[in-house]
C-alpha positions as CSV (number, residue, x, y, z in Angstrom):
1,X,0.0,0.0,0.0
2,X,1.0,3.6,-0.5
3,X,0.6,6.5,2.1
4,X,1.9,10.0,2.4
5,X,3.1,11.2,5.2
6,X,4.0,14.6,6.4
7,X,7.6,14.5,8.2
8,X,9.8,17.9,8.0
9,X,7.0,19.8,6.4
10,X,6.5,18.4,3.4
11,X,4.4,15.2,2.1
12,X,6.3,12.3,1.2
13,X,4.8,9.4,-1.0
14,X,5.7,5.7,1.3
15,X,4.9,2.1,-0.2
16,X,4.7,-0.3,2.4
17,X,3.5,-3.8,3.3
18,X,0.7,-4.6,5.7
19,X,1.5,-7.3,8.5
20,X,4.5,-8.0,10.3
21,X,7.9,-9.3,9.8
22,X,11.1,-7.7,10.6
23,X,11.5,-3.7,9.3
24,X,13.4,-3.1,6.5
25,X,13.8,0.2,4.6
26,X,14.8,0.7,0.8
27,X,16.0,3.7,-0.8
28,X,15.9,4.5,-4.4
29,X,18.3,6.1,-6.9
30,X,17.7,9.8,-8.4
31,X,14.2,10.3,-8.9
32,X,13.2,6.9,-8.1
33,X,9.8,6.2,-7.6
34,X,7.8,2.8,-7.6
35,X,6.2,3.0,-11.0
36,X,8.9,2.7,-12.9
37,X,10.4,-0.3,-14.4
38,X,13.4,-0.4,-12.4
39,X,11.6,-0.2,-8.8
40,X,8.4,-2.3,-9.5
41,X,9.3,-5.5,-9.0
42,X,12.1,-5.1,-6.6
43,X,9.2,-4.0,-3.9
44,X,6.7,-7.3,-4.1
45,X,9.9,-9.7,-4.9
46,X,10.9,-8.3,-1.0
47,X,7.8,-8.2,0.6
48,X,7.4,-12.2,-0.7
49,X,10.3,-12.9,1.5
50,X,8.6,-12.1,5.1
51,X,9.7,-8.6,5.6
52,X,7.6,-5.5,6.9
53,X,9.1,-3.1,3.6
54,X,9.3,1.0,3.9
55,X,9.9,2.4,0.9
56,X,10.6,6.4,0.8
57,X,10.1,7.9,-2.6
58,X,12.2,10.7,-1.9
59,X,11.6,14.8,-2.3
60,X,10.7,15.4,-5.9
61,X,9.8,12.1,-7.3
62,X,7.2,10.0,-7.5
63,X,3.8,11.6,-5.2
64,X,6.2,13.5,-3.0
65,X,6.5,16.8,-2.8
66,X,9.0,18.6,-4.1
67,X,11.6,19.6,-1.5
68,X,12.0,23.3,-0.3
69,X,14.3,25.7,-2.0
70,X,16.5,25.6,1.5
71,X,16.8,21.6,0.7
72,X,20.4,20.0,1.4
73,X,21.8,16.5,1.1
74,X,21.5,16.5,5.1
75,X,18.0,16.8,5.4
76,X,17.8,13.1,3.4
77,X,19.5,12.3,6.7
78,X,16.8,13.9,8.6
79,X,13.9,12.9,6.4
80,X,15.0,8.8,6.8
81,X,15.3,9.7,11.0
82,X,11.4,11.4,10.9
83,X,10.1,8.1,8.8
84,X,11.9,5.9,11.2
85,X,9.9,8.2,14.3
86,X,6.4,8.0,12.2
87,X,6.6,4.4,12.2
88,X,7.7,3.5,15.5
89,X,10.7,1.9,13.9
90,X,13.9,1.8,16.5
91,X,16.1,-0.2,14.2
92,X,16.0,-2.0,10.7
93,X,17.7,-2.8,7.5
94,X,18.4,-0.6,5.3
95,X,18.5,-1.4,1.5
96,X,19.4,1.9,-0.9
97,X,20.0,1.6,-4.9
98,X,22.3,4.2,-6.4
99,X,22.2,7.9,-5.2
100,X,20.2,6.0,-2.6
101,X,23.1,4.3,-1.4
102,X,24.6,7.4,-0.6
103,X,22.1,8.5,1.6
104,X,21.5,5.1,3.6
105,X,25.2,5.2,4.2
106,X,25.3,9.2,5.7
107,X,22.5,7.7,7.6
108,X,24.4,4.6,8.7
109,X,27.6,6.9,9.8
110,X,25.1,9.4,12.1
111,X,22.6,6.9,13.5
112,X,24.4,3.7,14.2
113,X,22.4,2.9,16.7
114,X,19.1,2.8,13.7
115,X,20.7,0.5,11.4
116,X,21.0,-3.3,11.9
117,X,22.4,-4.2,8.8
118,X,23.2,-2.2,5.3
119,X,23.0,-3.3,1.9
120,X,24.3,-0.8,-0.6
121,X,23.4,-1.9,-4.4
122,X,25.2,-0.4,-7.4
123,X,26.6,2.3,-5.1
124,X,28.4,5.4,-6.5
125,X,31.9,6.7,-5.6
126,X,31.5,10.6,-4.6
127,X,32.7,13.1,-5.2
128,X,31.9,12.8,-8.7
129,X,35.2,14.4,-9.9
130,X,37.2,11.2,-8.2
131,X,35.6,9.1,-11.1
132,X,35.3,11.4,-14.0
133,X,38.5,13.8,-13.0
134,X,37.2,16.5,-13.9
135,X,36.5,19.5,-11.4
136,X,33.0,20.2,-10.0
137,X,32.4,23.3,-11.5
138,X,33.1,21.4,-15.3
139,X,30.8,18.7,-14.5
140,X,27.9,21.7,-13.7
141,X,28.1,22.6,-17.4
142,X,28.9,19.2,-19.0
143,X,26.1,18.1,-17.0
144,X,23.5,21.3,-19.0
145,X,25.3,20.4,-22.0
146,X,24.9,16.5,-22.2
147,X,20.8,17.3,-21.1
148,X,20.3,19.6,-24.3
149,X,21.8,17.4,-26.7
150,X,20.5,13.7,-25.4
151,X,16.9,15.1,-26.0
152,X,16.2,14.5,-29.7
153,X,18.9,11.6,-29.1
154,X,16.4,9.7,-26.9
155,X,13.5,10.8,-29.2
156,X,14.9,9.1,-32.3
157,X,16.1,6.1,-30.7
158,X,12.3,5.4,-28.8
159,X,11.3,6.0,-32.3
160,X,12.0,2.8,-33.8
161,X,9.6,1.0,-31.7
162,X,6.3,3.2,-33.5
163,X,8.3,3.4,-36.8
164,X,8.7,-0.5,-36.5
165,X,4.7,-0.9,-36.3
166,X,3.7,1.4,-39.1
167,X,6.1,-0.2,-41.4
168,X,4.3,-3.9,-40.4
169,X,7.9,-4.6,-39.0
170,X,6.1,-4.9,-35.3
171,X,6.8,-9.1,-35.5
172,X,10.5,-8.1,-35.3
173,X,10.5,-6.1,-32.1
174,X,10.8,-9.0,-29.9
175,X,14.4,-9.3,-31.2
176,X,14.5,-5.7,-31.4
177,X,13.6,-5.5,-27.7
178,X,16.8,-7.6,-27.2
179,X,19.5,-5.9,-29.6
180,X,21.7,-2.6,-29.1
181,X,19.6,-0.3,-30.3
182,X,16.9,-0.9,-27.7
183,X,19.6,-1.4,-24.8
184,X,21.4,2.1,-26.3
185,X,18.1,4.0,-26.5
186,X,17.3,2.8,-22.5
187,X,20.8,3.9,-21.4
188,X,20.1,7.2,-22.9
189,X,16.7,7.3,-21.7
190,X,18.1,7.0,-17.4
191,X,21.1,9.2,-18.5
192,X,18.3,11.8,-20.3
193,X,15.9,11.3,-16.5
194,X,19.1,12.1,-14.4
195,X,19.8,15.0,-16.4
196,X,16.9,16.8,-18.1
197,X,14.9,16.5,-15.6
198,X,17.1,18.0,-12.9
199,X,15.7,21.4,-12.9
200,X,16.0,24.3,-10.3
201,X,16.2,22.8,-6.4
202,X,16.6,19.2,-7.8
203,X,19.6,19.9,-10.0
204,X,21.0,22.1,-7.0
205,X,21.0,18.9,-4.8
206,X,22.3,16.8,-7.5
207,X,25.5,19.1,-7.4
208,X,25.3,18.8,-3.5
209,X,25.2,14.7,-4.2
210,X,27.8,14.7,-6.6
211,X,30.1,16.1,-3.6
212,X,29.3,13.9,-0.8
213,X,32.3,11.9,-0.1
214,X,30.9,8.2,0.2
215,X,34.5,6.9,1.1
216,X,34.9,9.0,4.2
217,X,31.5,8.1,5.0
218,X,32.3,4.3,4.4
219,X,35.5,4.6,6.9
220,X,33.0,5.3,10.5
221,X,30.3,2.7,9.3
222,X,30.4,-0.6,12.2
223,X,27.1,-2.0,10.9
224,X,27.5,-5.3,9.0
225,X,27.0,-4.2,4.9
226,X,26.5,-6.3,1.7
227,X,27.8,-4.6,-1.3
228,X,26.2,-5.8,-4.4
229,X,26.7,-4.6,-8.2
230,X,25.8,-5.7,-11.6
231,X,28.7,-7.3,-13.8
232,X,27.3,-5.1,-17.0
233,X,26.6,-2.0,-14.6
234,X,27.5,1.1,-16.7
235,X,27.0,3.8,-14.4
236,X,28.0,1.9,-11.0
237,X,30.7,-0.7,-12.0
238,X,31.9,-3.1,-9.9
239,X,35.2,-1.8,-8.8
240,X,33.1,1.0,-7.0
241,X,31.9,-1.7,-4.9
242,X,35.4,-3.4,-4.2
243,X,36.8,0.2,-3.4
244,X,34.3,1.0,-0.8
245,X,34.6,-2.4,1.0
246,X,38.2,-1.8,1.6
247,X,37.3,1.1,3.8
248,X,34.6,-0.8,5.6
249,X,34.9,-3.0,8.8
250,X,32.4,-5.8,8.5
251,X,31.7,-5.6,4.4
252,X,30.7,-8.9,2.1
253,X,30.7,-7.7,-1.8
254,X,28.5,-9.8,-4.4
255,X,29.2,-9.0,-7.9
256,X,26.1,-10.2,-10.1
257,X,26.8,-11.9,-13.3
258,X,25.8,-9.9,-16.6
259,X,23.3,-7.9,-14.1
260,X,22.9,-4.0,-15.4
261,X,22.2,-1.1,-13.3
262,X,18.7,-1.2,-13.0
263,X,17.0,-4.4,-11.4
264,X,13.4,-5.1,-13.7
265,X,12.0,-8.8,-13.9
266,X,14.3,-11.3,-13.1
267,X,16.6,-9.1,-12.0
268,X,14.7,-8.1,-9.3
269,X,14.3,-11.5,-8.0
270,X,17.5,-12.4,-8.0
271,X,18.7,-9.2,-5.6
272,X,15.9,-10.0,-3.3
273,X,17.2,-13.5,-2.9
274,X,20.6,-12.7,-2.4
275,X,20.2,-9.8,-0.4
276,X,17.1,-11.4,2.0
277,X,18.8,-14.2,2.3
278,X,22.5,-12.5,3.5
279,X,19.8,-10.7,6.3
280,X,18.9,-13.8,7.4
281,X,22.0,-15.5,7.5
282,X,24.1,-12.4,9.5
C-alpha cells in the first residue's frame, strides 16, 4: 500500500507492506519512484520474502512533494530519522539503490544505533570528480550540456519502436527489444531522466550529491554491509563496490553476473534473494 506522510514539512509518497515481519527500509536512486520499471518489481519480490518493507520515494519524485528551496543532502539524513519516528521503527535494515546508497550510508555513519544491517546496491563513488577527473564546477556545465543534446537523441532512438509498427515490422520487435539499439536507447533514456529533468532545487541537490564523499563516509560505518553490483553496470561498475569495502569493517561484496544497473523482472528476484537471504543468515 501507499501513504503519504508529512515528516519535516513536506508530504512524502511511502509504499509499504501490511503485517508483520522484521523492518526493513529501501532507498531509491535519483528520482526513483515505484512506478517505474526499475523499482516495481524489486518491492513485491521483497515483501514475498517475510519482511515488513518502507519504501521512501524521496523529495521530488514520485507523489512526494517537491523539496523546499532551502533543501540539502543532510535533510535526506533527517527525512530517513522522521520516517523511522512516524513508524515506531527503532532499528531496521536498510536497502538503498544508487544515489540512494549514498544517503542510507550518511545515515548509517550518524545513526548507528538505527541501522542493523546495510546493503548498498550499485553504489556510486562521490565526489563525482574522483571518477570522471574533472573539477565540479566542469561537471555543472557538462552536466547542462549532455541534457540539451540527449533530447532528440532519446526521441529518435524510442522511435524505432512506433516506426517499427507502421512499417508492419512490429513481429521483429521481440528481437529488437533484445538488440543494441533498444539497450542504447534505454541507457540514454536514465542518463536523459538524471539530467533533463534535474531542474531548479533538484539539479541544486544533485550538485550537493555529486560532492558527498561516500569513502569518508564508508570509513566510520560498524554495521554489518552487503555490497552488491551488476557485472554489466555502466553507471555503477563493480570496482566501486570493491573500493568501498576496503574502507569498511564488516563488508561482504557480491558482484552479479551480466546484471545491469537497474533491477526489472528477473533481475529483481535475484537481488531480493541474495540480499534477504545474506539478512537472514548475519
Amino acid at each position: 500500500m501507499q501513504e503519504r506522510i508529512y515528516v519535516l514539512g513536506i508530504w512524502i509518497n511511502v509504499w509499504r507492506s501490511e503485517g508483520g515481519g522484521e523492518p526493513l527500509l529501501f532507498f531509491p536512486g535519483w528520482n526513483g519512484e515505484f512506478t517505474q520499471p526499475e523499482y516495481r518489481d524489486i518491492i513485491p519480490a521483497l515483501l514475498n520474502r517475510g519482511f515488513e518493507v518502507h519504501a521512501i520515494e524521496f523529495p521530488g519524485s514520485g507523489k512526494s512533494d517537491m523539496p523546499p528551496k532551502d533543501w540539502t543532502f543532510e535533510h535526506f539524513i533527517l527525512l530517513v530519522d522522521a520516517v523511522f519516528a512516524h513508524y515506531k521503527i527503532e532499528c531496521a535494515c536498510l536497502i538503498g539503490h544508487s544515489l540512494g546508497s549514498a544517503i542510507a550510508l550518511r545515515f548509517a555513519r550518524y545513526f548507528p544505533h538505527r541501522v542493523k544491517k546495510l546493503i548498498l546496491v550499485s553504489a556510486p563513488i562521490f565526489p563525482i570528480s574522483r571518477q570522471i577527473k574533472i573539477p565540479i564546477w566542469m561537471f555543472d556545465k557538462l552536466f547542462w550540456i549532455a541534457a540539451i543534446m540527449l533530447k532528440p537523441a532519446k526521441l529518435l532512438l524510442f522511435g524505432v519502436k512506433p516506426i517499427a509498427k507502421l512499417l508492419h515490422l512490429h513481429v521483429l520487435w521481440p528481437h529488437l527489444h533484445h538488440s543494441r539499439i533498444h539497450r542504447m536507447a534505454q541507457r540514454l533514456d536514465r542518463t536523459y531522466i538524471f539530467l533533463f529533468r534535474s531542474k531548479g532545487i533538484m539539479r541544486k541537490i544533485l550538485r550537493a550529491l555529486a560532492e558527498v564523499r561516500t569513502i569518508e563516509d564508508a570509513k566510520f560505518v560498524n554495521a554489518p554491509a552487503l555490497l552488491i553490483s551488476g557485472e554489466k553496470d555502466f553507471w555503477t561498475p563493480p570496482r566501486n563496490a570493491k573500493l568501498l569495502a576496503k574502507y569498511m569493517n564488516d563488508v561482504t561484496v557480491c558482484i552479479i553476473p551480466n546484471a545491469p544497473h537497474d533491477y526489472e523482472g528477473v533481475w529483481a528476484e535475484q537481488l531480493a534473494e541474495i540480499a534477504t537471504d545474506w539478512l537472514k543468515k548475519k
